[in-house]
N, C-alpha and C positions, 0 to 999 in steps of 0.2 A: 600589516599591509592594508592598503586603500586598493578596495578593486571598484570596475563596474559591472553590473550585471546586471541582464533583465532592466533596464533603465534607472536602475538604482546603484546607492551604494554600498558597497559591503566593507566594515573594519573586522577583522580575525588577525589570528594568529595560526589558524589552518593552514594547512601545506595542501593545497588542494591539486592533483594530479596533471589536471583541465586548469589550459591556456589562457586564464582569467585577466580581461585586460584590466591594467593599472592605472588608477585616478590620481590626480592630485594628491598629496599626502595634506594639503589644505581643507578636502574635500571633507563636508559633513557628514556621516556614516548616516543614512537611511535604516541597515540594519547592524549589528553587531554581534557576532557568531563568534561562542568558542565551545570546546569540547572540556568534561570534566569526570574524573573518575569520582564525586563526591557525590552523595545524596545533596541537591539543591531543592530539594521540592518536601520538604517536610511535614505535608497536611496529612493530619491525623485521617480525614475522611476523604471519601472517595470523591469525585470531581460529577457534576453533572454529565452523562455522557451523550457525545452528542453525534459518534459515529463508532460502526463495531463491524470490521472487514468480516469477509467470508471465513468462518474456523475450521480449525484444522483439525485433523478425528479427533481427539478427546475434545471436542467442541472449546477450543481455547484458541481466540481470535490471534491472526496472524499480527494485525495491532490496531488499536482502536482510540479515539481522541476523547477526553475531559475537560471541559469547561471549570476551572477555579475564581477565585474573586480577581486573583491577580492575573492570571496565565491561563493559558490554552497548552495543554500536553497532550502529544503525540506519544503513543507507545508501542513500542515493535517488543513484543511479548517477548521476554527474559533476555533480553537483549542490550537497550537503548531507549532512554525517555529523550524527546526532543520538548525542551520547555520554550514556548514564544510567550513572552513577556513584555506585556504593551505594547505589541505588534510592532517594535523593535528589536529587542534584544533577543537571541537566538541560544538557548543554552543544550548542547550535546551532553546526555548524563549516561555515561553509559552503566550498566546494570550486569554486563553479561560479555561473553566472547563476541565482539563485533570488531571488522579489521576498518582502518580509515576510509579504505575505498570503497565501505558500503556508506559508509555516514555521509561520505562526499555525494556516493549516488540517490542519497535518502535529500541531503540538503538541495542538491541542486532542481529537482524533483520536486518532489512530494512538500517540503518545508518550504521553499521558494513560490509555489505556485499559491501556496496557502497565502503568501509575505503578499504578493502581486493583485490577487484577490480583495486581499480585505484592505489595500489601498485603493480598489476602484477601478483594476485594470483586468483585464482579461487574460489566461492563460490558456491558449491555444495550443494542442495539437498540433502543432505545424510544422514545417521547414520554411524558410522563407527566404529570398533573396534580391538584392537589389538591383535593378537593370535601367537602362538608361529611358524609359519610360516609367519608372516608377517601380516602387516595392510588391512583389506577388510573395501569396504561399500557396504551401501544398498541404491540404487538410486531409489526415487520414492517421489511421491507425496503428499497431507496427507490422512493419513487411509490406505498408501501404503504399510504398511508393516515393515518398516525400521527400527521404533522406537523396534517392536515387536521381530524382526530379530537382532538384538544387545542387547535388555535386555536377549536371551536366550544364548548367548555367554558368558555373564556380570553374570548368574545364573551361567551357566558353570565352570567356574574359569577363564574367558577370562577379559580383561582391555577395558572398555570403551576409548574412543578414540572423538566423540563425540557423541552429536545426535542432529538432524535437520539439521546444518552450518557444512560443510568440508571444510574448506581452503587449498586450494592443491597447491603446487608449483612444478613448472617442471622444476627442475634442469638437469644439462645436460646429467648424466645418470640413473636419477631416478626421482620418482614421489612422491614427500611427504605429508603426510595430517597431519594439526597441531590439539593440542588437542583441545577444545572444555572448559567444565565445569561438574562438576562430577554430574550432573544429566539429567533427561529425562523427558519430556512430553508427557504423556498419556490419552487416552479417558477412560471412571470409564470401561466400558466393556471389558477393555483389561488389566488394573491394575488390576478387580476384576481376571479375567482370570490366568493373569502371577504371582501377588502376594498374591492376596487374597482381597486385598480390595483395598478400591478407598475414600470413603469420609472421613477417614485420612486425606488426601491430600489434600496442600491449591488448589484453582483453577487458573489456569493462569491470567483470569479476572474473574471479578464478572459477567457478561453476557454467560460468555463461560464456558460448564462444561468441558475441558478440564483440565488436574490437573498434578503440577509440581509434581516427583516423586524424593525423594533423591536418591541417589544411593545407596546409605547404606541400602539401602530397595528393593535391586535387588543381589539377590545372596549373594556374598562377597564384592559387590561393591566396585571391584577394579577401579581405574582411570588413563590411563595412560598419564602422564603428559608432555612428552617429544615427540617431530615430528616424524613421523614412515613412514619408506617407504612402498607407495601402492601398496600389493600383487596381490589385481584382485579389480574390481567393480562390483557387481550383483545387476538385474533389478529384485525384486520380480515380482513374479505372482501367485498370491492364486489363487486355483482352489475350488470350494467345489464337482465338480464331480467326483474326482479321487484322488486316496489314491496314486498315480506316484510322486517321485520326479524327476526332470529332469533338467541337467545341461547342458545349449548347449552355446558354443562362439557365440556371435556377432561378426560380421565379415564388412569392409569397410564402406561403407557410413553411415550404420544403428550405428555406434558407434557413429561418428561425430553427426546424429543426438541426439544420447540419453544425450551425454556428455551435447548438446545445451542449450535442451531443459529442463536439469535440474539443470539447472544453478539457485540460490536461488533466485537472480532477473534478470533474463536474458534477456528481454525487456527494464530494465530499463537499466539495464549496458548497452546495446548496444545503448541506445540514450542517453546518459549519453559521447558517444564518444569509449567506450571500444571493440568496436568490432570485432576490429582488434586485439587485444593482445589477447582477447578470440577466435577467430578462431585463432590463431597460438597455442594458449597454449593446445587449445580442442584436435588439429593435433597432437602433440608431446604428449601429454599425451596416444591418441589414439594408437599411432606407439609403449606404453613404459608398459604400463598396460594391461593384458587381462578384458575386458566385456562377463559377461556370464547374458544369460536371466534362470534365477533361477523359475521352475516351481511345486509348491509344493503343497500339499493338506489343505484345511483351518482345523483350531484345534490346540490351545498349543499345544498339546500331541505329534504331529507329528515334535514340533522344535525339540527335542534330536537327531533324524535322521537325518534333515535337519542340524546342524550344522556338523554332522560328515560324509556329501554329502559335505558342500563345505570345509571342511580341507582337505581331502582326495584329492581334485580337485587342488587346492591350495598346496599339498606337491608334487605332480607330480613333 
């Protein structure tokens, strides 16, 4: 199958859970993903390494990335090698007991963000959606707000755009974020909250109660399918002491940091070699887009105002 994703394209044979839309079967695969129980990576020696996550007590990294002549290898210790191979082709090896729905959450992720990167594009921390003055997101971390702040746009009559992964490109007089896939991931306290319930919902893994939410289950669950130029980015900030909502610009260096620092894997990209594309991209995105730190009071109840604090901000 030909999907899109992340403003690329994807050929596999993966059965991927998540509502991937489908391309043309004309369509030139940008990437090409499959999954393999074989040893495909036969070097005798070990890869230059070039990241090593936090370990775990017998000091044995949860996984860590190798630089070879041909590939770049991803490895989730005794598990799964993920080989990217001329930053096209995508090879899942598995090693160990791993079910598809982690691979799926490890591709769409962690392997995807790396894919987006080192074509030149940014992968953002986000949610994002698209409204009839232009595309915003919501930059934050998880339980930040984001997911919450775009399903109430998405209830609205507004078009998802994505949630979690923005892929942004900064063209030369604009700033674009591609779409995504027409669903969201939510905790049961925030699905029971926005829709009413929660254990409907399959769960993203079996260990994690977090739960993939269709979109067709969020308002009118519109999707917008097509790249949209980025109107503003907002920092959530719940408050539970104060019913205020409050929209203030960020302003110089504090922007540069926040773009940084919410970057989907932004320690790894930058040892990965990208640090330099993303500090140029961060800069010109910073000079092209306003950042506003979005100050609001915790409660569903209080998003119908908050969405019509940031149109209002945003039609100026």
């Amino acid at each position: 199958m030909i999907y899109q994703l992340y403003g690329l394209t994807l050929q596999t044979d993966f059965r991927f859970r998540s509502p991937l839309p489908v391309a043309e079967e004309s369509s030139e695969a940008d990437i090409i993903f499959s999954v393999s129980p074989a040893t495909v990576n036969p070097h005798g020696n070990r890869g230059r390494r070039l990241y090593r996550s936090v370990a775990a007590q017998d000091d044995t990294p949860i996984f860590f990335i190798e630089e070879y002549d041909d590939r770049v290898v991803f490895t989730f210790t005794g598990i799964v090698h993920y080989h990217v191979i001329g930053g096209k082709r995508v090879i899942a090896e598995r090693v160990g007991d791993i079910t598809d729905s982690l691979i799926e959450i490890h591709f769409l992720g962690l392997i995807s963000s790396y894919l987006l990167e080192s074509r030149g594009m940014l992968a953002l921390h986000a949610s994002a959606a698209a409204t009839q003055h232009g595309a915003i997101a919501f930059l934050a971390g998880n339980k930040g707000g984001k997911t919450s702040l775009a399903a109430a746009f998405v209830q609205a009559g507004d078009m998802l755009l994505t949630d979690d992964i923005l892929a942004t490109s900064v063209e030369p007089d604009r700033v674009v974020g591609a779409p995504g896939f027409p669903q969201m991931r939510m905790w049961p306290e925030h699905a029971e909250k926005l829709i009413g319930e929660s254990e409907a919902f399959e769960r993203v893994l079996p260990n994690i109660d977090k739960r993939f939410v269709p979109l067709s289950s969020v308002g009118r669950g519109d999707f917008c399918s097509e790249p949209q130029q980025m109107r503003a980015f907002f920092v959530p900030d719940r408050q539970s002491s104060s019913d205020a909502i409050r929209i203030e610009p960020i302003e110089g260096a504090a922007v540069f940091k926040i773009l940084l620092v919410n970057g989907f894997t932004a320690g790894i990209a930058e040892a990965c070699g990208f640090r330099e594309m993303r500090f140029r991209a961060i800069a010109l995105l910073a000079q092209r887009v306003p950042v506003y730190r979005l100050v609001y009071p915790e409660g569903i109840q209080h998003l119908p105002e908050v969405r019509r604090a940031i149109l209002s901000t945003i039609a100026k």
